[in-house]
N, CA and C atoms as an extended XYZ file, in Angstrom:
243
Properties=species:S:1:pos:R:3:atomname:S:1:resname:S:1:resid:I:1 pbc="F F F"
N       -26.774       -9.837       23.716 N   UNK     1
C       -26.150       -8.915       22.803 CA  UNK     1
C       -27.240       -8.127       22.082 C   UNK     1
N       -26.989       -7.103       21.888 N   UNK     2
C       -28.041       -5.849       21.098 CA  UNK     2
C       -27.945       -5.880       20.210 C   UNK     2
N       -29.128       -5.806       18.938 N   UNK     3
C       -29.428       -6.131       17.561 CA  UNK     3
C       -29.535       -4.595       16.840 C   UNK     3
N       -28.946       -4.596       15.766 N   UNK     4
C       -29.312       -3.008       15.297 CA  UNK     4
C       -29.438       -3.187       13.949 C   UNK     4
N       -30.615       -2.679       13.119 N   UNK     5
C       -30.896       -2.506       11.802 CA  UNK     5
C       -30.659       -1.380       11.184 C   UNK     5
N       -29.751       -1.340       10.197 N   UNK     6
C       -29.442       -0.071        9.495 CA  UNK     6
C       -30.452       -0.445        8.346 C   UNK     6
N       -30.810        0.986        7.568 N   UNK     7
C       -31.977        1.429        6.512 CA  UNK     7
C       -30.994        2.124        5.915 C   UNK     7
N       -31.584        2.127        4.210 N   UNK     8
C       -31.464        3.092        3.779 CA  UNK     8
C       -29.338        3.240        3.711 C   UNK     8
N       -28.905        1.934        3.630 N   UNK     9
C       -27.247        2.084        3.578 CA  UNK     9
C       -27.011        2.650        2.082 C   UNK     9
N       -26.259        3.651        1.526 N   UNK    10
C       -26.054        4.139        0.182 CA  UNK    10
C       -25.030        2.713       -0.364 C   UNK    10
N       -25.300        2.560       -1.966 N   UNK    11
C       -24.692        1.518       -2.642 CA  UNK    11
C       -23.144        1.419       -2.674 C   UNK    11
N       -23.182        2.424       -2.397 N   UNK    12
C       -21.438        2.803       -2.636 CA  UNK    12
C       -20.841        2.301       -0.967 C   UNK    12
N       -21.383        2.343       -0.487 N   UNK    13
C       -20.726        2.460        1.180 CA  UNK    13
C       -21.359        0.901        1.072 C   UNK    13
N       -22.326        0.121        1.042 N   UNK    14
C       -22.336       -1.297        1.025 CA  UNK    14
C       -21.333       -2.229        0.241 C   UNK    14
N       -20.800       -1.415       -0.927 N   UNK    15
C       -19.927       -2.578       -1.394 CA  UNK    15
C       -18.561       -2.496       -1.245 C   UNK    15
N       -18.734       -1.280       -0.383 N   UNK    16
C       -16.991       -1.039       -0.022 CA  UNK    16
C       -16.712       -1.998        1.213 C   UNK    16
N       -18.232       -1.581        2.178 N   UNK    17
C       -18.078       -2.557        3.658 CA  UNK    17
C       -17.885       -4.356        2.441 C   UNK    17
N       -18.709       -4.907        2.032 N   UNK    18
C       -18.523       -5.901        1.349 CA  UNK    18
C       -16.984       -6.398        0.576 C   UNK    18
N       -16.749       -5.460       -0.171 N   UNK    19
C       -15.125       -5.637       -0.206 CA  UNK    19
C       -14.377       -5.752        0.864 C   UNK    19
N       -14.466       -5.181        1.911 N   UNK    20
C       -13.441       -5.383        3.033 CA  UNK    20
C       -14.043       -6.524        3.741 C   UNK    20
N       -15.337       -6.942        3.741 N   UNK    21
C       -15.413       -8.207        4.272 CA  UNK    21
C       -14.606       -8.994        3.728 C   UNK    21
N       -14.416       -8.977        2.193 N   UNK    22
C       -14.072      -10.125        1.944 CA  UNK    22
C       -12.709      -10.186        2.059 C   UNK    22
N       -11.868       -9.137        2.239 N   UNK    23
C       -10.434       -8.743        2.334 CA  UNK    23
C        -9.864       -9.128        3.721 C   UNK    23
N       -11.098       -9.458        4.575 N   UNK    24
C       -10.470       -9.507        5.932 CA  UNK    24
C       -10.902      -11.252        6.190 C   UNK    24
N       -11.450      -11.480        5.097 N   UNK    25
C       -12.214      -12.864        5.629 CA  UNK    25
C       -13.402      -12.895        6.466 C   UNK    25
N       -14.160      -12.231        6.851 N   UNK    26
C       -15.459      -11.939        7.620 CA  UNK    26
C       -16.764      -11.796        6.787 C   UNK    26
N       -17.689      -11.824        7.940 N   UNK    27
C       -18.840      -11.742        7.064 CA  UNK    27
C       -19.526      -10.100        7.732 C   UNK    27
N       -20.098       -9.705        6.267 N   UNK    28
C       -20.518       -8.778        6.113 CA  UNK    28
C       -20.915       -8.117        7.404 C   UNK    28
N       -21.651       -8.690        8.633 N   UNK    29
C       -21.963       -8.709        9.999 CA  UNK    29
C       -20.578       -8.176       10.480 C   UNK    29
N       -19.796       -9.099       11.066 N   UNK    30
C       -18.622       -8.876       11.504 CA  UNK    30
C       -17.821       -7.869       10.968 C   UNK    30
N       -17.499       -7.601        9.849 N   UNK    31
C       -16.930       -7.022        9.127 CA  UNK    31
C       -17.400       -5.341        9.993 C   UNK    31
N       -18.768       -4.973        9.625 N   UNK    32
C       -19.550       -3.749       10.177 CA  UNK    32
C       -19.248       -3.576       11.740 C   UNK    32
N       -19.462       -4.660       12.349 N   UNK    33
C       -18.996       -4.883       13.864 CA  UNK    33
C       -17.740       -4.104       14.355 C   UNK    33
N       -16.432       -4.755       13.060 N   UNK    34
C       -14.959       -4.546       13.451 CA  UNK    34
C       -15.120       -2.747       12.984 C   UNK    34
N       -15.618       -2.436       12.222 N   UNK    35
C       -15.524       -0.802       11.527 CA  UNK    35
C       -16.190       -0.039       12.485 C   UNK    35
N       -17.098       -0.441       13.624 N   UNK    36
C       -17.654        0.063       14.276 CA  UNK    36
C       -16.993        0.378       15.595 C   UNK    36
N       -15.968       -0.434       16.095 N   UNK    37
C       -14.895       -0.676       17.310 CA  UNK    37
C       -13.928       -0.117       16.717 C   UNK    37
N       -13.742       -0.092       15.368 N   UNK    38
C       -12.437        0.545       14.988 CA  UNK    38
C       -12.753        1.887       15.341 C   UNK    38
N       -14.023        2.768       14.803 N   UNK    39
C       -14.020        3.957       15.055 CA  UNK    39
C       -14.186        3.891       16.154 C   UNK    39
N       -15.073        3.553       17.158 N   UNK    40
C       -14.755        3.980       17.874 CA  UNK    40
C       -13.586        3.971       19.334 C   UNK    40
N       -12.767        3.432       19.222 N   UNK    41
C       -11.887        3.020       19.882 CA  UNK    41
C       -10.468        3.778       19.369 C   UNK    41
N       -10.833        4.953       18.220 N   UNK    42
C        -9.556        5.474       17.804 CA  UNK    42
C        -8.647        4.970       16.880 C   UNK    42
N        -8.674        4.071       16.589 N   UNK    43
C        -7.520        2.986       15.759 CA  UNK    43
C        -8.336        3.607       14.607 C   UNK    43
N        -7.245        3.769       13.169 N   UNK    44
C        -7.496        3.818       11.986 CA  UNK    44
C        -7.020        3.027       11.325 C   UNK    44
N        -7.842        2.603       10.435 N   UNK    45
C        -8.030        1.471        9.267 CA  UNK    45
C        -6.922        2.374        8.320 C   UNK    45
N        -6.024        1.535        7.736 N   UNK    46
C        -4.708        2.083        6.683 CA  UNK    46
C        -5.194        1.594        5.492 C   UNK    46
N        -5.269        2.052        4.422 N   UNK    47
C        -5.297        1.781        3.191 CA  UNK    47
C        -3.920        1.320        2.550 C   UNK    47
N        -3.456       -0.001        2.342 N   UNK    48
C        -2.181       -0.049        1.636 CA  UNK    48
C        -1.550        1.106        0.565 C   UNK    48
N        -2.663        0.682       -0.181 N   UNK    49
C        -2.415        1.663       -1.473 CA  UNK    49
C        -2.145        3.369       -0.995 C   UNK    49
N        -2.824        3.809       -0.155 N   UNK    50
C        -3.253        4.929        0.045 CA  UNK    50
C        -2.064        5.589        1.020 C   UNK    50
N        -1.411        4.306        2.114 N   UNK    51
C        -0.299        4.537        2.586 CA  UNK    51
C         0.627        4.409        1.607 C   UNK    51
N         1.294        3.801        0.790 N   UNK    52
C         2.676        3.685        0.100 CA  UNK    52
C         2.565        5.200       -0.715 C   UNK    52
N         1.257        5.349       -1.493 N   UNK    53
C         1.524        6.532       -2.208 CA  UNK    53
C         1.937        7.804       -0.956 C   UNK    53
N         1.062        7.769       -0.132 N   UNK    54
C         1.820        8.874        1.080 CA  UNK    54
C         3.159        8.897        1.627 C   UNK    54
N         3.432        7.522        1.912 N   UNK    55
C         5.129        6.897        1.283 CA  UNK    55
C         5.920        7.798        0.600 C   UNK    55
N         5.641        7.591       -0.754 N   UNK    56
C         6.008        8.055       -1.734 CA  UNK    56
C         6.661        9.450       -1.819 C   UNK    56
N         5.054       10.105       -1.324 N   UNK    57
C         4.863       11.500       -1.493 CA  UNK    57
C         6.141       12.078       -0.711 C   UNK    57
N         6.104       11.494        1.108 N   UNK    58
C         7.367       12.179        1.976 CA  UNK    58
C         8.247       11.894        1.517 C   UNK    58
N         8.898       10.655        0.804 N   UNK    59
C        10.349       10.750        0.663 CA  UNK    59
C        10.335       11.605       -0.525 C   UNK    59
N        10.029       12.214       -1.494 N   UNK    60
C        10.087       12.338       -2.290 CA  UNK    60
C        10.098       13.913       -1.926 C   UNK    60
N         9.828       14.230       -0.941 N   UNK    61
C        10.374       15.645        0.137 CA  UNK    61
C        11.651       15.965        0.578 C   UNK    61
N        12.624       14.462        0.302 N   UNK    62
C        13.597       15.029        0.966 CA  UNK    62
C        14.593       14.560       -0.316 C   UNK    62
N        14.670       14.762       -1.267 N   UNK    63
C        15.062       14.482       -2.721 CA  UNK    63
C        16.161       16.007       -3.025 C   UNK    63
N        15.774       17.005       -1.262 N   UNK    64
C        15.613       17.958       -2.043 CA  UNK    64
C        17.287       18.646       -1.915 C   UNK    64
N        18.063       19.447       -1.842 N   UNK    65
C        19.356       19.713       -1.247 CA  UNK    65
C        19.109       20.071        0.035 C   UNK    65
N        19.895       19.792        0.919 N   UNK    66
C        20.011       19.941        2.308 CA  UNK    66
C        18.940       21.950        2.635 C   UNK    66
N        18.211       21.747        3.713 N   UNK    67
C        17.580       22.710        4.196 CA  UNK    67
C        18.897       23.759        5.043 C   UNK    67
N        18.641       24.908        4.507 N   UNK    68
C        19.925       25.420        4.981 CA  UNK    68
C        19.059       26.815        6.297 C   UNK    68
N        20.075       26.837        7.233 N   UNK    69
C        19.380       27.418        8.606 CA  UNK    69
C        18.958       29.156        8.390 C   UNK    69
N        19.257       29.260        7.248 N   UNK    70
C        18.419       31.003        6.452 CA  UNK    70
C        17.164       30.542        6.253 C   UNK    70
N        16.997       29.467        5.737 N   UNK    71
C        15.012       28.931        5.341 CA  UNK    71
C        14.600       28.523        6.586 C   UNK    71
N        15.228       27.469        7.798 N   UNK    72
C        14.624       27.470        8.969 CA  UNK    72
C        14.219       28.893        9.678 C   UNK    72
N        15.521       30.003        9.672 N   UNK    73
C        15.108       30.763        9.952 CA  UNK    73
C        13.450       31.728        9.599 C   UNK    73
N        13.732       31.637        8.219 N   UNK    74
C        12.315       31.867        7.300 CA  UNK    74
C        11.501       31.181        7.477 C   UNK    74
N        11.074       30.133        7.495 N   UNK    75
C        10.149       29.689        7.783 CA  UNK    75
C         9.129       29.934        9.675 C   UNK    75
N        10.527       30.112       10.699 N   UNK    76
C        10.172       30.095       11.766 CA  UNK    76
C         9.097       31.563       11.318 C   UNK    76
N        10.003       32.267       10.992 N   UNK    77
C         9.058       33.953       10.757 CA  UNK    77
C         7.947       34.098       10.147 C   UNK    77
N         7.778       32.956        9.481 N   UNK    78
C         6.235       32.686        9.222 CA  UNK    78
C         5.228       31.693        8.995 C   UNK    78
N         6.032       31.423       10.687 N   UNK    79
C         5.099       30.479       11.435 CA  UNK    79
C         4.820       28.821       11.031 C   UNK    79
N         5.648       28.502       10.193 N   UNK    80
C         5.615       27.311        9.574 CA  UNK    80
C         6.036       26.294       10.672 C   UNK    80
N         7.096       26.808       11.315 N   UNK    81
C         7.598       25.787       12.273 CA  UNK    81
C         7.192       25.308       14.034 C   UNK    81
């Protein structure tokens, strides 16, 4: 297996990887390992918090009175749809 030394990691980005070690149960190693397969393999890491408020945000889109087919129309005309 191939060994790699990172330099120079900013404080802020070490204790975030460190928090999620400890959130996932891993060690700091592993932890960097899994963030590294995550990117690159496409899969994105969800933020609870960060999803529910986005949650939030869509339903809170449709709160609204029914979309009536004069605004679909409008909207198609500028290009929204």
């Amino acid at each position: 297996m191939a060994t790699i030394t990172l330099k120079n990691i900013p404080a802020e980005l070490h204790r975030e990887l460190k928090k999620r070690a400890e959130e996932d149960h891993r060690s700091l190693n592993w932890e960097i390992i899994a963030t590294l397969k995550s990117a690159t393999s496409g899969k994105i890491r969800l933020d609870p918090t960060k999803l529910e408020e986005s949650v939030r945000r869509a339903r809170s889109l449709f709160r609204h009175p029914p979309i009536t087919a004069r605004e679909i129309d409008q909207w198609k005309r500028e290009g929204r749809l």
